[in-house]
C-alpha positions as CSV (number, residue, x, y, z in Angstrom):
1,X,-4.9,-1.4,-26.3
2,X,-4.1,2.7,-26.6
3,X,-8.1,2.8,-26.4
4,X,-8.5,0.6,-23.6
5,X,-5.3,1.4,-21.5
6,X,-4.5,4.8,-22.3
7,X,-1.0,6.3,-23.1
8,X,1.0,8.2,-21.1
9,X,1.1,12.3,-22.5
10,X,4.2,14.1,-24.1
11,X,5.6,11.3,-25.9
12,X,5.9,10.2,-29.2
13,X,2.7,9.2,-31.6
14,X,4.4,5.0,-31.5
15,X,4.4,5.2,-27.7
16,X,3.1,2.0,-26.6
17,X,0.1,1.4,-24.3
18,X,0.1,1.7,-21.1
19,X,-2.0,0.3,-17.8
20,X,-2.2,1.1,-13.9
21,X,-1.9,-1.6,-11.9
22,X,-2.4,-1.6,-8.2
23,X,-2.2,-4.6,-5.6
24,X,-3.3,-5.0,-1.7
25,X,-0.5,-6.8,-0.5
26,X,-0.4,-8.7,2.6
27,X,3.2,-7.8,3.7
28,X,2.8,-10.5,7.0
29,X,1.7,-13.4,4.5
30,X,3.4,-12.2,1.6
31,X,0.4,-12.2,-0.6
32,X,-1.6,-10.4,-3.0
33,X,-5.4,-10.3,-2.2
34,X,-6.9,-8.1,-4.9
35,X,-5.3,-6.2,-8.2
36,X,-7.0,-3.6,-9.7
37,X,-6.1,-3.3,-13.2
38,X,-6.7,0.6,-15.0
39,X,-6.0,3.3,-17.8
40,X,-2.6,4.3,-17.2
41,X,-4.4,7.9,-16.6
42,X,-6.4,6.3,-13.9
43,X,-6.4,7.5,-10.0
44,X,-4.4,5.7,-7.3
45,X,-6.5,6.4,-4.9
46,X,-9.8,5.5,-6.5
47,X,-7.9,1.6,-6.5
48,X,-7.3,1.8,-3.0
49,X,-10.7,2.6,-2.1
50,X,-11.8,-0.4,-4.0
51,X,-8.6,-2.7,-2.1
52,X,-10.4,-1.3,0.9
53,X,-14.1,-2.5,-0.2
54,X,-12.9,-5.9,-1.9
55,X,-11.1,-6.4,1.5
56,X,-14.1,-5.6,3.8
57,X,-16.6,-7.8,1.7
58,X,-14.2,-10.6,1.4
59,X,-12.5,-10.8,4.9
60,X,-13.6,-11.1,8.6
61,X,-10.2,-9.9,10.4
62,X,-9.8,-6.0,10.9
63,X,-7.2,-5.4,8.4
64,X,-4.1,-2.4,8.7
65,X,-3.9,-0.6,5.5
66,X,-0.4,0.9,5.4
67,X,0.0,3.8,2.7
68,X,3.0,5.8,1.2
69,X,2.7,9.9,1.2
70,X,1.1,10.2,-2.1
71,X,-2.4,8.4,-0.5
72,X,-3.0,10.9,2.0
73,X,-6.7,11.5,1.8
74,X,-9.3,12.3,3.9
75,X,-12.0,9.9,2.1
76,X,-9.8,7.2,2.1
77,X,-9.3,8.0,5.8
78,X,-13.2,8.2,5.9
79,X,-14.1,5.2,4.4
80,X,-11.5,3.0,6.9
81,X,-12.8,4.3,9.8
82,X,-16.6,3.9,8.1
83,X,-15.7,0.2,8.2
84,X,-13.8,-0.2,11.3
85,X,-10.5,-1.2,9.9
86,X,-7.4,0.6,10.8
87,X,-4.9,2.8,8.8
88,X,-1.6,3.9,8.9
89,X,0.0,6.8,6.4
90,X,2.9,8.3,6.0
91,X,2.4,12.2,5.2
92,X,4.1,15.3,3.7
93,X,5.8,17.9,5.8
94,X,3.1,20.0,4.1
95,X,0.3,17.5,4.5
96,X,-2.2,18.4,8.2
97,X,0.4,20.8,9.3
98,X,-1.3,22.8,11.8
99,X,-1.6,19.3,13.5
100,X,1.7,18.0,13.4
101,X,2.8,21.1,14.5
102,X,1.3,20.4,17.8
103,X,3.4,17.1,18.1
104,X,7.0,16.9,19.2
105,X,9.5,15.0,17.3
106,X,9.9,11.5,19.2
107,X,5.9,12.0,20.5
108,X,2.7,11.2,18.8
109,X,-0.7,13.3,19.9
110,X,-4.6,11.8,19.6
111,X,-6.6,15.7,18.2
112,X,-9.8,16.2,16.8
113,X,-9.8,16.1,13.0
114,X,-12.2,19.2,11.8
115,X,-13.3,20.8,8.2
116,X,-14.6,24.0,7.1
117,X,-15.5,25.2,3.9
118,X,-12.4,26.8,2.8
119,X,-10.5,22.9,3.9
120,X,-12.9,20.9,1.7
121,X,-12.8,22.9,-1.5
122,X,-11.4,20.0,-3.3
123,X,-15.3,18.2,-2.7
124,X,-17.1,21.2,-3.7
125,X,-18.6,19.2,-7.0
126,X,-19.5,16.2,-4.0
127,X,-22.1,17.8,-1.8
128,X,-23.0,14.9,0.0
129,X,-19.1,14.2,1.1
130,X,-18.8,18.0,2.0
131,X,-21.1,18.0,4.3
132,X,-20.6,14.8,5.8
133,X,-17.0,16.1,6.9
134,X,-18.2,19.5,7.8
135,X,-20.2,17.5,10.8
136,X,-17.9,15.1,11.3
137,X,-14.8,15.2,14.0
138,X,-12.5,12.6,13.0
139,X,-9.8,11.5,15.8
140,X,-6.6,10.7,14.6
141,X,-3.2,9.9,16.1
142,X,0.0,11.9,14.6
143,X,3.2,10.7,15.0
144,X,6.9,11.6,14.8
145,X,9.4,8.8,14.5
146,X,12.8,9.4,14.3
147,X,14.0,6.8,11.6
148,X,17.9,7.7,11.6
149,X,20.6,10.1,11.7
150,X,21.5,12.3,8.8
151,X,24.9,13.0,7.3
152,X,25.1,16.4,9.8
153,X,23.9,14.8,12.9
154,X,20.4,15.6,12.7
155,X,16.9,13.5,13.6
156,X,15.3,12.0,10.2
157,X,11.9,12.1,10.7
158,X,8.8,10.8,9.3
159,X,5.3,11.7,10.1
160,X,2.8,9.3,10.5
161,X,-1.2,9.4,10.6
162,X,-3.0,6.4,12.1
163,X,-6.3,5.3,14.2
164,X,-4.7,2.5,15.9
165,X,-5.4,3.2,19.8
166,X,-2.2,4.0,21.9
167,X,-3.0,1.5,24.5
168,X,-2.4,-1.5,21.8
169,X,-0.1,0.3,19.6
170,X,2.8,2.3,20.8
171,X,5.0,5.0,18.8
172,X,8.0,3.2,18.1
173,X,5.5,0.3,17.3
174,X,3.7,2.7,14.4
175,X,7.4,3.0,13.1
176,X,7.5,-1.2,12.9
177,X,4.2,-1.3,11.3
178,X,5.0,0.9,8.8
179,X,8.3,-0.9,7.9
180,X,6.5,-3.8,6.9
181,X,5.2,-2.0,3.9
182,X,8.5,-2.1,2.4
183,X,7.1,-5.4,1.4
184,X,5.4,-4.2,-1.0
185,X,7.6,-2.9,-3.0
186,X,9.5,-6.3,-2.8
187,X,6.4,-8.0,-4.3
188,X,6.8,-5.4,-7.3
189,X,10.5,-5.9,-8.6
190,X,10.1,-9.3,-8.2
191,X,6.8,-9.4,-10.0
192,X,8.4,-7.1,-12.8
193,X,11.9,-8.7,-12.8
194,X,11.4,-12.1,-11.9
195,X,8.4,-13.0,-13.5
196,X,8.3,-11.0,-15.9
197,X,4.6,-9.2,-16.1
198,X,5.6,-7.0,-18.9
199,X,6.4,-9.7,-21.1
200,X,2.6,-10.5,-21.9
201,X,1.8,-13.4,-23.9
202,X,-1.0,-11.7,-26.2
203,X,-1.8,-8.8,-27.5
204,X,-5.6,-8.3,-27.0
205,X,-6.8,-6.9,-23.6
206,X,-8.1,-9.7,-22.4
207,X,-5.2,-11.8,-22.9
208,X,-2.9,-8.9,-20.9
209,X,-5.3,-8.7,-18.0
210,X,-4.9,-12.2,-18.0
211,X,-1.4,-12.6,-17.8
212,X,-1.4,-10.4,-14.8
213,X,-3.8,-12.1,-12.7
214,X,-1.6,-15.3,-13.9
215,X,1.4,-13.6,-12.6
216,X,-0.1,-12.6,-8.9
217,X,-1.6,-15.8,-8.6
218,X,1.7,-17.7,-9.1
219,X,3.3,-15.2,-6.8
220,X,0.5,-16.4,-4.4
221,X,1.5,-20.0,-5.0
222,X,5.4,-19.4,-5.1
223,X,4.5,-17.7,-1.2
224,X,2.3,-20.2,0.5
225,X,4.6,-23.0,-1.0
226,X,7.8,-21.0,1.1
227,X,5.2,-20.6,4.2
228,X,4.3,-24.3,3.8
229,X,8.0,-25.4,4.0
230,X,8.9,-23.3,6.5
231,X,6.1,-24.5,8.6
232,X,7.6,-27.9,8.0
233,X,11.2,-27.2,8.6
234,X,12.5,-23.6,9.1
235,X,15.4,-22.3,7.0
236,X,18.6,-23.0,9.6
237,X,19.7,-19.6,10.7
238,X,23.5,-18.7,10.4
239,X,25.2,-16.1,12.6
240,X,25.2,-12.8,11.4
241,X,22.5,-9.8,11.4
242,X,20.4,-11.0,8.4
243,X,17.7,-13.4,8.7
244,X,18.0,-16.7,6.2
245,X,14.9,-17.6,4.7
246,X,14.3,-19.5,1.4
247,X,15.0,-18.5,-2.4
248,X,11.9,-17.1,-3.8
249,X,13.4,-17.4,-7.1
250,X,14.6,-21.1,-6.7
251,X,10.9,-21.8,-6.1
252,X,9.4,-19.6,-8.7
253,X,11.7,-21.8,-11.1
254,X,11.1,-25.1,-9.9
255,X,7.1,-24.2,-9.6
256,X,7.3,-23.1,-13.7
257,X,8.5,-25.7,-15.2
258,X,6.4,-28.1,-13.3
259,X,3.0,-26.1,-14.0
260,X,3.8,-25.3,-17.6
């Protein structure tokens, strides 16, 4: 497993192994529609461009890809537009600077994308991808949403990078989109803490892998059977400001001990 997965550096010699494992989650559905399963020394964004691909060849509706601030990447960026699907990232203060800067806090601007050869450094040892962005002007919205108030009055604000046109998508809108992702990180805990992924049921590779495709495929089953119920008869909302849906747990239970 140390061979196959990796371990993470620094520890001790009788650190265990470890794996990267990334999901495309569909945060409107509730689903997972691909894992990608890695070393633990493996690049994030390397599984995302292959979420992105697995997507494209496997489904017909333009998809949204919604990304956190460490997946800010021009060839991610690239390969989206490249296959006319739509992103939405949430960037660094430090991350296209000189283009936020432009943009007002509470506005969002449509500018020309451009590279030169000092900006594309980091593809130096991928000729072919350096020169494709040194001729190529990419047009990208940036946004600043105000998300909240801070403790001394101030405007918190996030930036945000999409190609979503203005005309279908408006600014406060971008800020709604992006909230959906929070979804994600949902699926995780309860994929960790409810189901237990980490408790594998082998010890060879195979059997690991297996286990986790297990795992997101009853999470599929566990979401669809929730959709299908409240298709059927929606949860009865009570008053208050939280919405009541059903117990994900309750039905990961009952689904178990039927299935095993």
């Amino acid at each position: 497993n140390r061979i196959v997965f990796g371990v993470t550096s620094g520890l001790t010699e009788n650190q265990p192994a470890m794996a990267l494992v990334s999901t495309l989650h569909d945060s409107l559905n509730n689903l997972k529609l691909d894992v990608q399963i890695d070393r633990i020394d493996g690049n994030e964004k390397e599984l995302a461009a292959k979420h992105i691909d697995q997507y494209c060849d496997n489904y017909h509706q333009p998809g949204l890809f919604v990304f956190d601030r460490g997946y800010v990447s021009i060839r991610l960026i690239d390969q989206i537009i490249s296959r006319k699907q739509h992103f939405l990232i949430r960037a660094r203060s430090t991350a296209y600077k000189k283009y936020f800067d432009q943009v007002s806090v509470g506005e969002d601007k449509e500018l020309d994308v451009t590279f030169d050869r000092a900006s594309t450094n980091d593809y130096r040892n991928d000729t072919k991808f350096r020169i494709h962005l040194l001729n190529t002007v990419y047009k990208i919205r940036f946004a600043k949403v105000v998300i909240g108030i801070d403790e001394t009055g101030n405007d918190i604000v996030e930036l945000l990078m999409t190609n979503l046109p203005k005309e279908e998508v408006s600014t406060d809108e971008l800020k709604e989109c992006y909230w959906l992702r929070w979804g994600t990180e949902t699926s995780y805990n309860r994929l960790k803490n409810r189901m237990s992924t980490e408790e594998f049921s082998g010890y060879k590779p195979i059997l690991i892998k297996q286990d986790i495709y297990a795992d997101a495929w009853l999470f599929n089953l566990v979401s669809l059977k929730i959709k299908e119920a409240d298709q059927k008869k929606p949860a009865e909302q009570k008053n208050g400001s939280y919405t009541v849906s059903r117990n994900f747990n309750k039905v990961l239970g009952t689904l178990k001990s039927s299935l095993l």
